[in-house]
matplotlib code that plots the C-alpha trace (Angstrom):
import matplotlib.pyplot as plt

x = [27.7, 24.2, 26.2, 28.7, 26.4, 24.1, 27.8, 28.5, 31.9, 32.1, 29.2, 28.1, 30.0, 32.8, 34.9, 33.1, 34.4, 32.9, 30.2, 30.0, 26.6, 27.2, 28.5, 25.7, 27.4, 27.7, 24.1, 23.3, 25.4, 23.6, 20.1, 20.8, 22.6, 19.7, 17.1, 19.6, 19.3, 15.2, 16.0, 18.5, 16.1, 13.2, 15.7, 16.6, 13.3, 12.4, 15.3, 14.6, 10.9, 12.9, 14.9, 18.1, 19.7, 19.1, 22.5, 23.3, 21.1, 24.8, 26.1, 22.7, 22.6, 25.7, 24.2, 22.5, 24.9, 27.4, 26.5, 25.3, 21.8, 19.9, 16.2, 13.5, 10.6, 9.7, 6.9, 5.4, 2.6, -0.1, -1.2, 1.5, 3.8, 6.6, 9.0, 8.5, 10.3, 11.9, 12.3, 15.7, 16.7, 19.7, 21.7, 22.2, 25.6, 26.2, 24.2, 26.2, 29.7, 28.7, 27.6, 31.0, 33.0, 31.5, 31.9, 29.3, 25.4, 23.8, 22.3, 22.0, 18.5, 17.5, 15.0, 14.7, 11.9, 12.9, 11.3, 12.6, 11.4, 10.9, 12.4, 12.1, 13.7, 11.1, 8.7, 6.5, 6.5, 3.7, 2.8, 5.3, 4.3, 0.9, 2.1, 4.3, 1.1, -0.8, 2.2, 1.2, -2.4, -2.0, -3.4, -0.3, -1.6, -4.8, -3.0, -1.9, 2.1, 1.5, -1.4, 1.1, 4.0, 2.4, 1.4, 4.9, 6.3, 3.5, 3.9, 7.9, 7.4, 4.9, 7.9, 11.0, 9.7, 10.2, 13.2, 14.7, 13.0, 14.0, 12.5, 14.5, 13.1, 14.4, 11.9, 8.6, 9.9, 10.3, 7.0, 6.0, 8.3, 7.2, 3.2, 4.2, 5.7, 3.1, 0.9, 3.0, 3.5, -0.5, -0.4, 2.6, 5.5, 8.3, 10.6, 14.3, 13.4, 15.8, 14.5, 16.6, 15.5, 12.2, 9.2, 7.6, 5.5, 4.8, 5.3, 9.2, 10.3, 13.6, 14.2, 14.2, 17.1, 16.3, 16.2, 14.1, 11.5, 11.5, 10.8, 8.2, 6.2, 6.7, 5.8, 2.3, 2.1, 2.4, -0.6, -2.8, -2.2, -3.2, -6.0, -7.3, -6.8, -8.8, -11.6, -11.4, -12.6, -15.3, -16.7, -15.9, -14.2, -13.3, -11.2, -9.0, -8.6, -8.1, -5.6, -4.2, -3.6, -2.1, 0.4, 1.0, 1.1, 3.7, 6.4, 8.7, 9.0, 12.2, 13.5, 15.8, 15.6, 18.7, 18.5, 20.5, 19.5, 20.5, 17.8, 14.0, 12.3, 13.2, 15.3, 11.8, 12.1, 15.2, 13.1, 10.1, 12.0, 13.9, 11.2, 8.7, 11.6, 11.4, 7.8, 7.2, 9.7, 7.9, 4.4, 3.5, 0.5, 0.2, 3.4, 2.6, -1.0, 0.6, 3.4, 1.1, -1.5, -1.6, -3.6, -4.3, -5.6, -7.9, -9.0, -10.0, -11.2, -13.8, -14.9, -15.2, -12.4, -9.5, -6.2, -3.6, -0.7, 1.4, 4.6, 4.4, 5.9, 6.6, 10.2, 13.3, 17.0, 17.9, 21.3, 22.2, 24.6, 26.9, 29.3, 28.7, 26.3, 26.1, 26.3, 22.3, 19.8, 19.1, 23.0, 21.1, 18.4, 20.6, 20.5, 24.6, 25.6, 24.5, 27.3, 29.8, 32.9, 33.8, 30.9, 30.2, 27.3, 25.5, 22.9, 20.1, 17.8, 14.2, 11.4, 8.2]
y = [22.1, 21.0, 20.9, 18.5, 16.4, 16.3, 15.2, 11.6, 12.3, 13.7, 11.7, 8.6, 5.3, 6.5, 4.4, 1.4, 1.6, -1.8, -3.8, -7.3, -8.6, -11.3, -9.1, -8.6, -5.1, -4.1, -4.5, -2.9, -0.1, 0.3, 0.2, 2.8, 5.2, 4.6, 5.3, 8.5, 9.7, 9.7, 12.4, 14.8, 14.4, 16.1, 18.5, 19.6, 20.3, 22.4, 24.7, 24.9, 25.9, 28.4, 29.8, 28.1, 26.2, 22.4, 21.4, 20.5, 17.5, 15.7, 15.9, 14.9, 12.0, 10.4, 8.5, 6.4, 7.0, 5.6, 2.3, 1.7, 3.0, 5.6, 7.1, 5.7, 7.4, 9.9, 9.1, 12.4, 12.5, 14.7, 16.1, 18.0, 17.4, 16.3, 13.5, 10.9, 7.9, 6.4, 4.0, 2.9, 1.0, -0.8, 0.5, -2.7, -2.0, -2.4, -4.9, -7.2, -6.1, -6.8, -10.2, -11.0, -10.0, -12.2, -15.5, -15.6, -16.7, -13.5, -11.4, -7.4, -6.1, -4.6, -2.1, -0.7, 1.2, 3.2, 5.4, 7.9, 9.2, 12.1, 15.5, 17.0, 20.5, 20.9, 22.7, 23.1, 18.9, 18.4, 15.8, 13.4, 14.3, 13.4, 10.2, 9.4, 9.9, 7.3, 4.9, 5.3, 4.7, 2.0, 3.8, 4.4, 1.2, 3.6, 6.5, 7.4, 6.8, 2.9, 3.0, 4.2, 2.7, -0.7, 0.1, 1.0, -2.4, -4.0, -2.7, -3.1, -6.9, -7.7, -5.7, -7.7, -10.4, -9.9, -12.3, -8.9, -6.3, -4.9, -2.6, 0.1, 2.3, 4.5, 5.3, 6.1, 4.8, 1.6, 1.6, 2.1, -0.5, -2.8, -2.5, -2.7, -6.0, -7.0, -6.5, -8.2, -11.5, -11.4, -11.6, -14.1, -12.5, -12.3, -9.4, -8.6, -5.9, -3.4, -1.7, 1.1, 1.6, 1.1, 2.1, 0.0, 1.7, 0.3, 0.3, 1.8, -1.2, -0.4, 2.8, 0.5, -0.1, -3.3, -6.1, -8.3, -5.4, -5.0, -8.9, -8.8, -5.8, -7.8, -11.1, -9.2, -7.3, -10.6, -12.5, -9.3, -9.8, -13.5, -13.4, -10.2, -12.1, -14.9, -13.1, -11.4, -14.3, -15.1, -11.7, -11.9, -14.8, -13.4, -10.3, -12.8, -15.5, -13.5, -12.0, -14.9, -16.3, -13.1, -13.2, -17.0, -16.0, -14.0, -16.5, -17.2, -13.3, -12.4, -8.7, -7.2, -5.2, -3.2, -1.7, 0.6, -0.1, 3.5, 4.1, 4.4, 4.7, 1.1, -0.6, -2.2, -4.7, -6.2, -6.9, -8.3, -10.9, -11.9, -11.8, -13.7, -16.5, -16.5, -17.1, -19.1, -21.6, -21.8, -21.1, -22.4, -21.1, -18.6, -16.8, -16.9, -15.8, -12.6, -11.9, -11.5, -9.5, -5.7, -4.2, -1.4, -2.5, -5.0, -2.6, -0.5, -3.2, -3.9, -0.6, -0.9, 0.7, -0.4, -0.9, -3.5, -4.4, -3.9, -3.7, -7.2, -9.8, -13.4, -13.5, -11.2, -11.2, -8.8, -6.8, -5.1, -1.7, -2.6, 0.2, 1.6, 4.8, 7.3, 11.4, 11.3, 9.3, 11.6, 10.1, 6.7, 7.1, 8.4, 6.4, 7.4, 4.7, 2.3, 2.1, 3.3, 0.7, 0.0, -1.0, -3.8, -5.6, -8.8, -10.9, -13.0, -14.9, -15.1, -17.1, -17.9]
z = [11.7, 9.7, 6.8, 8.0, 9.8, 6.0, 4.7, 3.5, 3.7, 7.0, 9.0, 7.0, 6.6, 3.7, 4.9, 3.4, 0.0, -1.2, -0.2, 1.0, 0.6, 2.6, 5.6, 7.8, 9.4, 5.6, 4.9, 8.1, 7.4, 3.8, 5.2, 7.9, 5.2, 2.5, 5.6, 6.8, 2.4, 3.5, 6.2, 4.4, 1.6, 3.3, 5.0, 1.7, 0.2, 3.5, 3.1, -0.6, 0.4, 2.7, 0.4, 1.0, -1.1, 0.2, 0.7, -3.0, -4.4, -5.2, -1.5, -0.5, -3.0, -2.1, 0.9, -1.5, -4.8, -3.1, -2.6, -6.3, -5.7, -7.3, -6.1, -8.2, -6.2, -3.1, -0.4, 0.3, 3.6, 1.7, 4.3, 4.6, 1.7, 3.4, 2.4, 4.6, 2.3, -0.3, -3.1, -4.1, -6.9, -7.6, -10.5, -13.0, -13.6, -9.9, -9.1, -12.1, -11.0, -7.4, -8.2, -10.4, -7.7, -4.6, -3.9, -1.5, -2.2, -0.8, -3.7, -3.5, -2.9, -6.5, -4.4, -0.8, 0.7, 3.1, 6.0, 8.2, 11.9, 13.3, 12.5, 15.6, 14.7, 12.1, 13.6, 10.6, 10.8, 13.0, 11.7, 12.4, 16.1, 15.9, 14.0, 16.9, 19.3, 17.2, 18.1, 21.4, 20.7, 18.9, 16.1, 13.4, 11.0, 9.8, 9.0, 5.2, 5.3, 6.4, 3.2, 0.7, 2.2, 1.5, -2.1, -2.7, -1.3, -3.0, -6.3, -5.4, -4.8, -7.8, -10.1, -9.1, -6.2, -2.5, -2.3, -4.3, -1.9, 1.7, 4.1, 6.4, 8.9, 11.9, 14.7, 13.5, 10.2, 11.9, 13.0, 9.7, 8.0, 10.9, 9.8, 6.5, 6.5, 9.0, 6.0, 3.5, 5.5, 5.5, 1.8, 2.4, 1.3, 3.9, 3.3, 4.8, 6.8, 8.9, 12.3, 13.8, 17.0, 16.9, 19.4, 22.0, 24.1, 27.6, 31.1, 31.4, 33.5, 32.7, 34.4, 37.9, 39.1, 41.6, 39.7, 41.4, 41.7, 38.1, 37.2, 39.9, 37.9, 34.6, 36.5, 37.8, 34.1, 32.3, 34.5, 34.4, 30.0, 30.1, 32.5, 30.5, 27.3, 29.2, 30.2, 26.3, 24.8, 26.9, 26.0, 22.0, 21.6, 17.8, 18.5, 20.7, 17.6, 15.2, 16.9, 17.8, 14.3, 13.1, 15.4, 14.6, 11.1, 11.3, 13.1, 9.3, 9.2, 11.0, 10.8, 12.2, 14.9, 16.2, 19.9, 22.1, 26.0, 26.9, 24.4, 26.4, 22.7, 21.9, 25.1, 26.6, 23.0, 24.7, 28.0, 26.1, 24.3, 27.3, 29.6, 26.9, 27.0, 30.2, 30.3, 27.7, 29.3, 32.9, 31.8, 28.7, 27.2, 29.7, 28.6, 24.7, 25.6, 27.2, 24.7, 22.1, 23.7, 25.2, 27.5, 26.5, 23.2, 24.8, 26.8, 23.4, 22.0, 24.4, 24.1, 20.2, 19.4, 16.5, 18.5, 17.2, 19.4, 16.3, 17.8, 19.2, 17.0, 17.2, 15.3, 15.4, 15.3, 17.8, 17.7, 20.7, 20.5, 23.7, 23.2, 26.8, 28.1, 25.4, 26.7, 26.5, 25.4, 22.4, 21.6, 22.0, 19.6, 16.9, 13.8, 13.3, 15.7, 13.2, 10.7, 12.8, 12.3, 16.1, 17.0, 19.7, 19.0, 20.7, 18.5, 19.2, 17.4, 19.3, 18.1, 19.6]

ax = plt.figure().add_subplot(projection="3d")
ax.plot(x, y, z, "-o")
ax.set_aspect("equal")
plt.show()
């Protein structure tokens, strides 16, 4: 069963035999297999530090063979030498026989850096659980994947130009890709970036069934935000500013985000854009105060402490995985429902 589930064949998308570029589902579809190669990858290397024999390197490198890409480069977490992602280059040959053969204006990628979550079965991997309690702290954009993550985009970008550069993450990868182009739009390069369920960690407002109780905690939640962020910049009127213009910085950056709401890891990013629109449009200033502020992290920040609200961003294009409740919300979470080719998706563009 491991085997067939490692299998390109047997679990990733063969059934795209050619590319579109232009076909949004195809380019989601490549991003979540190139992200998927990141996770068989590290598999692979455990068993072969096991004694087993990985899987075979060709099956494994099929998820990103296949679509005309080949690995340039391994992220490896030194601390303990696990591979936690990857940079893919475009072969040339593909990326000129793609290009003859479309009509369309949208050009390839010529790299993608991609990141992979959790591997929860690993118990040796602990730290990707310790990473995943610094998403909850607020803490993940000082720890060492986000630093070489962002020298390998930047040295991506400065070799072939971000308009030539995308970024693909599952989970805590998306976390990751998510700080990383933070950090890239700082420098002010805005990259196509792919977000497979990603965290956002907050009051689980979604688990309540009565839906006029549940606006009425996010009502309550969203004035106890703005009056904190009120009372913030009385104390140090900086920390607020500055936070402030980061998050105004980042409003031409528009990933992607792709969200299952069976999903409790990422669902609550489909209530904060609704419920920010929502906001925004009967309260103004008081609404964008409180989308782009957390509590907790003003709370740590008060105290001294370095907390970023990371996860909170001005601009996405949302797609929504509608295809009904899944058998558990381990299903949910699963970055296979991504290229599967019945899927029924809703999109949305929010800006702020």
């Amino acid at each position: 069963m491991a085997s067939q589930r490692k299998s390109f064949n047997v679990a990733g998308p063969s059934h795209l035999t050619h590319v579109d570029w232009s076909n949004f589902s195809h380019r989601r579809s490549v991003a979540a297999s190139l992200v998927k190669g990141v996770y068989i990858h590290e598999q692979d290397r455990q068993q072969c530090c096991h004694g087993g024999d990985g899987g075979g390197a060709v099956a494994t490198s099929r998820w990103w063979e296949s679509f005309g890409f080949q690995l340039k480069q391994e992220l490896v977490d030194e601390k303990d030498k696990s591979i936690f992602g990857a940079v893919y280059e475009l072969k040339s040959s593909s990326c000129q026989a793609q290009a003859q053969a479309q009509t369309q204006a949208y050009k390839p990628p010529k790299l993608v850096i991609a990141f992979r979550g959790t591997l929860i079965k690993k118990k040796r991997l602990v730290q990707d659980f310790r990473l995943d309690h610094r998403i909850i702290q607020r803490t993940l954009h000082k720890s060492d994947r986000v630093r070489d993550g962002l020298q390998a985009v930047h040295t991506a970008v400065s070799k072939v130009g971000a308009e030539n550069v995308w970024l693909a993450g599952h989970s805590l990868g998306s976390s990751i890709a998510l700080l990383v182009g933070r950090n890239m739009v700082k420098m002010g390069y805005c990259l196509e970036t792919y977000l497979f369920n990603p965290p956002f960690v907050s009051v689980p407002t979604q688990i309540i069934k009565n839906p006029k109780l549940q606006e009425g905690i996010r009502l309550a939640h969203t004035a106890v935000k703005a009056g904190m962020a009120v009372a913030m910049s009385i104390v140090n009127k900086k920390i607020v500013e500055d936070n402030n213009e980061e998050f105004s910085l980042l409003s031409p950056w528009i990933p992607y985000l792709f969200i299952n709401p069976s999903d409790p890891i990422c669902a609550e990013y489909l209530e904060y854009f609704q419920h920010r629109e929502r906001m925004v449009a009967a309260a103004g200033e008081i609404g964008r105060l409180a989308a782009q502020n957390s509590v907790r992290c003003m709370v740590a920040n008060a105290m001294g402490k370095d907390c970023k609200p990371s996860h909170l961003i001005p601009s996405a294009y949302l797609t929504i995985n509608l295809n009904g409740s899944p058998v558990s919300e381990w299903e949910a979470h699963k970055l296979s429902q991504w290229w599967h080719p019945d899927l029924k998706l809703d999109h949305k563009l929010y800006q702020l």
